[in-house]
N, C-alpha and C positions, 0 to 999 in steps of 0.2 A: 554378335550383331551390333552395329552401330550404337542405336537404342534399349538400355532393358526396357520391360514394364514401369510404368505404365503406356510404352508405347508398343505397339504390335509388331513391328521389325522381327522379332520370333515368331511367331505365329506365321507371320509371312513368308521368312526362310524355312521351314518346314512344308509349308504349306508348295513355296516353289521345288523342294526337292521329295515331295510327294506326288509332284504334277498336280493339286488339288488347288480350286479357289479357295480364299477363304471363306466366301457365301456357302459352300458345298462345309463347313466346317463348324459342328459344336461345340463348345468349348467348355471345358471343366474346371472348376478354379475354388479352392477356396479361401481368398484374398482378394479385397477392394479393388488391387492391381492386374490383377486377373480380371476383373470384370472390363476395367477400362481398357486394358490388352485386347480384348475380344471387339471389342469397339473400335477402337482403331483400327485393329485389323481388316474390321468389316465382315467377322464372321457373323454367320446365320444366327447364332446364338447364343447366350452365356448362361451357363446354369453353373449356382454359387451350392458347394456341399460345406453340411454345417460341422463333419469330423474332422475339421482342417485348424490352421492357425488361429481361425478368429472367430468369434461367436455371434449369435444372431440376428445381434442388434447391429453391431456393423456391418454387416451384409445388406442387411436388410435397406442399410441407408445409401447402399450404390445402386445407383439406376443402373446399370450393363446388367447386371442381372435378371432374365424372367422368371425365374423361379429358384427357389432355395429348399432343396433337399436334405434332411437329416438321416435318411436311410438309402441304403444300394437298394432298394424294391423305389422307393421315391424316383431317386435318378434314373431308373431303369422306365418309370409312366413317364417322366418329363422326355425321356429323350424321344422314348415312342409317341411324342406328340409332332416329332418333326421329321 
């Protein structure tokens, strides 16, 4: 891709060779760069999971994220919210 993260240029080229908007797309990330990925891209959604590289307090300070999961039963009510 042109761009990595923190730009969506990924997001986007998947999203084109899935035939998918990015609005039609949630996004799963757990990295600050993945929040703003989502954002850019203009997907629906960024939900940040806390079993990843980084921990709760810097997630918590990226606004791309609506919600921050610590469990697969979490991620699984967050995504059923959309």
């Amino acid at each position: 891709v042109p761009r990595p993260k923190p730009f969506g240029d990924g997001i986007q080229k998947c999203c084109d060779e899935m035939g998918l908007h990015p609005s039609q797309v949630i996004y799963v990330g757990d990295a600050p760069t993945d929040a703003r990925a989502a954002v850019d891209a203009q997907c629906r959604t960024a939900i940040g999971v806390l079993w990843g590289s980084n921990d709760e307090e810097t997630l918590k300070k990226e606004e791309g994220f609506t919600a921050l999961c610590s469990t697969v039963e979490e991620l699984e009510q967050a995504i059923a919210k959309y």
